[in-house]
N, C-alpha and C positions, 0 to 999 in steps of 0.2 A: 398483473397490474402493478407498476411502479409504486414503492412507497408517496412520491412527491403527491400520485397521482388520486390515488387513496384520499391524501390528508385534503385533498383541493376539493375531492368530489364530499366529503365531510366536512368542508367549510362550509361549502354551498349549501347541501340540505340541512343546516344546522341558522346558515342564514334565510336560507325561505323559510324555515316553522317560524323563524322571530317574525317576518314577514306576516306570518299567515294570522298568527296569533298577538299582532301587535294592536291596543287599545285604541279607537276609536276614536280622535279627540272632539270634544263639544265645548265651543264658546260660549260662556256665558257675561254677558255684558250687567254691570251690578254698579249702585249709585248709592253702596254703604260702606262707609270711613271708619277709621278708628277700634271701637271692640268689636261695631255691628261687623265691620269686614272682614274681624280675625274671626266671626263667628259663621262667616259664610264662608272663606277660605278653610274653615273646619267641617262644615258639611260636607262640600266637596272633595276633602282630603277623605273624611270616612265612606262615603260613597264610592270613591275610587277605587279604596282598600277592601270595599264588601266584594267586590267582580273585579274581572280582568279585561272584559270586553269593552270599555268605556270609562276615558277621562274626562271630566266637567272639567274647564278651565275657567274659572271665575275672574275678572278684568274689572278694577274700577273704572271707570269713568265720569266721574266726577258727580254731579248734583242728578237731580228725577230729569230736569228738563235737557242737561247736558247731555245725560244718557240714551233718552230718547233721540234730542237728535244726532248725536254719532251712529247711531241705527241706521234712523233715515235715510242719511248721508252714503254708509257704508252698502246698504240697499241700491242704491243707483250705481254703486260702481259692483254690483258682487261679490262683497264681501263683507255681508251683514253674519250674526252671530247667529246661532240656532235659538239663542235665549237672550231675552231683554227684559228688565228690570223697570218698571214702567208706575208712575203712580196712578192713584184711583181716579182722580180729577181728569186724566186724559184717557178715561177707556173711551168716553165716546169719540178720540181721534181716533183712539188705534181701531173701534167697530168698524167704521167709516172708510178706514184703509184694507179693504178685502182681498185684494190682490196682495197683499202682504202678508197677512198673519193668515195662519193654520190653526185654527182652534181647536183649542185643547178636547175638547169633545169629540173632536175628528179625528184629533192624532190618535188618542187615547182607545177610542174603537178601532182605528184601523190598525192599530200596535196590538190590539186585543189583551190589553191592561187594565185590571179593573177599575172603574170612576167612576161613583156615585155622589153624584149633588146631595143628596138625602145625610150623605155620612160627613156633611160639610155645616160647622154654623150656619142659619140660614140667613142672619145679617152678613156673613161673609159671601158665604156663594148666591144670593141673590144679587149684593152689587154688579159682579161680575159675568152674570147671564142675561143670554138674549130671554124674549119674551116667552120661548116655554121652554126655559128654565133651564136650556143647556149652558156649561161653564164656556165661558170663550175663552178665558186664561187661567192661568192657577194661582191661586192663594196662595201668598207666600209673609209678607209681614205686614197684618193690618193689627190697627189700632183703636182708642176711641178714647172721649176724655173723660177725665174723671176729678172729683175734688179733692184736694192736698188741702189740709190746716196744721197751722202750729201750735200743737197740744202745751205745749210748754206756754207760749201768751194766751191760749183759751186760760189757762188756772190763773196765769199773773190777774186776768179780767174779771176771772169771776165765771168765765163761761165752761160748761159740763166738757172736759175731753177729752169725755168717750161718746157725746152726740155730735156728730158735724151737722148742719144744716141740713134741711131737707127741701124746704124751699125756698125761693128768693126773696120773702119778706122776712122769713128766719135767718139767710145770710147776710140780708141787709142791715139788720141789727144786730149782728155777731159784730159784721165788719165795722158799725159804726161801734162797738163797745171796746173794738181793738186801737181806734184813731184814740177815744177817750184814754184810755191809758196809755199813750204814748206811741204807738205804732205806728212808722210814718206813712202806713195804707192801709187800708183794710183789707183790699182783698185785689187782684188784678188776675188776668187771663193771655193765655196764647194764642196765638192762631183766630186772631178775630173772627173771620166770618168763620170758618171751620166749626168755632165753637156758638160763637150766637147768635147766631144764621141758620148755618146750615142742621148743627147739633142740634140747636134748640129748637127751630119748626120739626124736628124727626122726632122729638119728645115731648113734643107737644101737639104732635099729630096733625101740623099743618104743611101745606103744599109750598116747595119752594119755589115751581112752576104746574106748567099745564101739563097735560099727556103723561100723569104718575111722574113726576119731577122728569121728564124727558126718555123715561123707559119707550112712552109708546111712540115715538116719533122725532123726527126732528125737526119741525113745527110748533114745539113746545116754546110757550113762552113763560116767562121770569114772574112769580108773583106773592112774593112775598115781601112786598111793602103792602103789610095787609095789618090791621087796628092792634092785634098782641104784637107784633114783633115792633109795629112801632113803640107803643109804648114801652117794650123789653129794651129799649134803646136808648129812648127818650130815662129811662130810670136812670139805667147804667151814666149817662151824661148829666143828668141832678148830681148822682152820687160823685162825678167826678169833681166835683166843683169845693165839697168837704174832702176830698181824698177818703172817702169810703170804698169810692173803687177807684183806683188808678190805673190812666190807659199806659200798658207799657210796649207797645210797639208792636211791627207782624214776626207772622213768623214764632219763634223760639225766644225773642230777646226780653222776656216779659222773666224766663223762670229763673234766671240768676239773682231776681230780689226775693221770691220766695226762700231761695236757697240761703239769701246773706240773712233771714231775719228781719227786710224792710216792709214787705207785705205777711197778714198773716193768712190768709187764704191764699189758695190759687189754684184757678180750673186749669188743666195743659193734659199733657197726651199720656196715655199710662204706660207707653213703651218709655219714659222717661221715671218711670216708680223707683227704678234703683239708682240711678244715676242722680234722684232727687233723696234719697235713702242716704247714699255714701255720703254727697258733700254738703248736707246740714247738718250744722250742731245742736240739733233739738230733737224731740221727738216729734214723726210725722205719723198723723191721722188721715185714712182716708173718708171720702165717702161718694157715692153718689152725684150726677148732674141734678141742680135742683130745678124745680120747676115751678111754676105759674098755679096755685092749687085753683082757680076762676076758671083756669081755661079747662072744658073739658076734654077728656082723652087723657089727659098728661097723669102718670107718667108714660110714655109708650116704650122707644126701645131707641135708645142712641146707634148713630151710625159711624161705621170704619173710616179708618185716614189709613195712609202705608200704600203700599204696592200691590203686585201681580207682577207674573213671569208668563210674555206671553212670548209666542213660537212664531218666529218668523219662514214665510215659506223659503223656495230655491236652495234649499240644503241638499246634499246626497240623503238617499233614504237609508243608509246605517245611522246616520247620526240620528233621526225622529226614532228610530227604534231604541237609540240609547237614551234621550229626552225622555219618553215615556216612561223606561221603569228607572229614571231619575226622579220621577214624577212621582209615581209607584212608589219610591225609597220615601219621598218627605213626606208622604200621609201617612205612614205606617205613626201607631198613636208615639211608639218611644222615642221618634225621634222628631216628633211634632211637641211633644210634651216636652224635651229637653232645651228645643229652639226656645218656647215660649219662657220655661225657668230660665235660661241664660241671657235674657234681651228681654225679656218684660212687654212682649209684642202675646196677640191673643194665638194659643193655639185656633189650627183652623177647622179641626176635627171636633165633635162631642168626646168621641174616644179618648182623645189627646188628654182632653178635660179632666175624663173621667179618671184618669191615669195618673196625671198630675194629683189633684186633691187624693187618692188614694196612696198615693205615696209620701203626702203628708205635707206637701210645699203650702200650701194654704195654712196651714196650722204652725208653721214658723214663720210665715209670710203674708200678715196681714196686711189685708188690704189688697191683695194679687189676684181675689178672684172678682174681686166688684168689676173691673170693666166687663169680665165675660158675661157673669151675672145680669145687669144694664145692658148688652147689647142682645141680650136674650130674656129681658124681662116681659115681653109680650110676642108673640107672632107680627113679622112686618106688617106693615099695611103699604097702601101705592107712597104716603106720603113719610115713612119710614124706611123705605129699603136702602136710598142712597139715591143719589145722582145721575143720569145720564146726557148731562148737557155740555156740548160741543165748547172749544174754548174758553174754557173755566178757568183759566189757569188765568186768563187775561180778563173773565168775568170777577173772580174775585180781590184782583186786583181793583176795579173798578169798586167793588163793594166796600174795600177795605179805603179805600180815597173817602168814600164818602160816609163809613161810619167814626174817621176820624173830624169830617166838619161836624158833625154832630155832636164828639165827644170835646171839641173843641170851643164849643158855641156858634159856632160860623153858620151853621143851618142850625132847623128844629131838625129833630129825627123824621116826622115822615116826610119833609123836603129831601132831605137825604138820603131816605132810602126809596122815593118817587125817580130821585135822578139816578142813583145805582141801576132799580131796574130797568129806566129806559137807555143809557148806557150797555149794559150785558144786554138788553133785546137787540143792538143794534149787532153787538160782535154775534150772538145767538142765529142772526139773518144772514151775516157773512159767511158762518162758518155754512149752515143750510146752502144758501148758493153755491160754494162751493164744494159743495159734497159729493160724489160721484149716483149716489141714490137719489138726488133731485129728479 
């Protein structure tokens, strides 16, 4: 045999093993910016690095809804991602679309990888499961709210700060002893309905529809313009009138006054603890959602905001075999417990938990474990688990229209919250008709 002929036939089987043994690539479509996305482009880089059979390739695409639908989109022409980044407000579209998604309960057995609900928060893995109790998608960064005060104007006031409120007649009067000494609010909130709507019926153990908030059906209707939440509304709009509570917009746009010093409370999301940690020049107190001491049930157990990563079908099957012990990789507790210290998002494990606080992040990191704490202070109940109502996304929009005429004077609150929910029953009917399970 010719030397030429040698080096050629040693090109070749040197380039089929690259072949043989080249990584599997997995798209992962993801709608996290900034640190969260150098923190997901970090998972996937160390998961890459643990094996050789399988690349995650993580892809922003911009906002939860923008994400979702480049899915969609990319689904009708065949070239949707193996993994989407999805928030919790739209699991009942993604249930709904079954020809779509692969649930994780299915991949996960038929990859024969192990997944247990049981080993999962059960405020997190009951959002995300059908009626017995299997996971449709996987937990990936949920959250839930929590109270921020400014220990520094609790002392200028007069008030203890190391007690934050515990309920809303105790914060009420915190917040109005903060306007008296000069604080140009008392106290303001993020994520309107999120927090006192949706949070606050979950911790106060009321329905925020029919059929277990929409678990059992999609027939559920909207009902919580019910005599507490209206007067939780009707308060909040009194108090807006002294600036004891100040409405500061949807969404996020409320927690830059907490930050600057113009509010001294504020309820917002506790994946926000460090980011509200770094840029105040005060010290920050946390504590607990308060609640309604009249109403009974309360306190019960606050519910998650964030995402899931659900699995879209029509992929080749090496990829769902990589998905799965991708899967596999982010429950393991060290690297469930690292997510959670580096993003202030709940681990999704007990283990995770249990790892974290034994490694001491709670004991230099007060305040880090209350949300988990709060979202596991009682066993769910139907009106505690979470949400499963179709077009939410455009229902709470609706709610948020109408808990500003309220805070505005423009309605009483339960005009307000009578037209929210007949509003959201109407998109609620829409989405129902349109559903492929009608």
């Amino acid at each position: 045999m010719s030397r030429c002929l040698s080096i050629g036939l040693l090109l070749c089987a040197v380039g089929s093993a690259a072949e043989v043994h080249a990584a599997t690539e997995i798209a992962w479509w993801h709608a996290m910016s900034g640190e969260l996305g150098r923190q997901v482009d970090r998972l996937a880089a160390e998961f890459n690095a643990s094996q050789a059979d399988y690349r995650i390739v993580p892809t922003y695409k911009g906002s939860y809804t923008e994400t979702v639908t480049a899915a969609i989109f990319a689904f009708r022409s065949r070239s949707q991602p193996a993994i989407v980044q999805v928030n919790e407000i739209a699991t009942a579209t993604m249930t709904a679309a079954k020809g779509a998604i692969y649930p994780v309960y299915e991949l996960m057995r038929d990859e024969q990888e192990g997944f247990s609900p049981a080993a999962y928060l059960p405020a997190v893995a009951g959002y995300y499961a059908d009626a017995d109790g299997n996971m449709l998608s996987f937990p990936f960064n949920a959250s839930t709210p929590i109270l921020y005060y400014n220990k520094d104007q609790f002392r200028a006031a007069g008030l203890d700060p190391s007690a934050p409120p515990k309920t809303w007649p105790e914060l009420g009067q915190a917040a109005k002893r903060l306007r008296d000494h000069g604080m140009a609010c008392g106290f303001t909130t993020s994520w309107p309905s999120w927090i006192n709507i949706e949070n606050f019926s979950a911790f106060h153990n009321l329905p925020v529809a029919s059929r277990a908030n929409g678990f059992g059906g999609l027939d559920a209707v909207l009902s919580f313009n019910n005599p507490q939440v209206a007067r939780h509304v009707g308060q909040l709009a009194e108090w807006q009138k002294s600036k004891v509570f100040d409405y500061g917009g949807r969404g996020q746009a409320a927690e830059p006054r907490f930050q600057k010093g113009e509010c001294g409370i504020f309820i917002g999301s506790s994946a926000t603890r460090a980011d509200i940690k770094a840029n105040s020049k005060f010290e920050v107190g946390y504590g607990m959602l308060p609640y309604w001491p009249e109403i009974a049930g309360a306190p019960q157990n606050s519910i998650i905001g964030g995402a899931t990563l659900w699995v879209l079908r029509d992929r080749p099957r090496a990829e769902y075999k990589g998905v799965a012990k991708f899967f596999a990789y982010l429950s393991r507790p060290d690297i469930q417990a690292a997510w959670h210290q580096n993003t202030g998002y709940l681990p999704i494990t007990r283990a995770a938990f249990d790892l974290t606080r034994a490694q001491g992040f709670y004991d230099r990191n007060p305040g880090a474990a209350i949300s988990i704490e709060q979202v596991t202070l009682h066993p769910p109940t139907e009106n505690s688990r979470g949400l499963r109502l179709g077009s939410f996304v455009l229902i709470r929009d609706a709610i948020e229209d109408e808990m500003e005429q309220a805070f505005s004077g423009r309605k009483p609150a339960q005009a307000a919250l009578d037209s929210a929910v007949e509003r959201g029953n109407k998109l609620l009917r829409q989405f129902e008709r349109a559903s492929p399970d009608r």
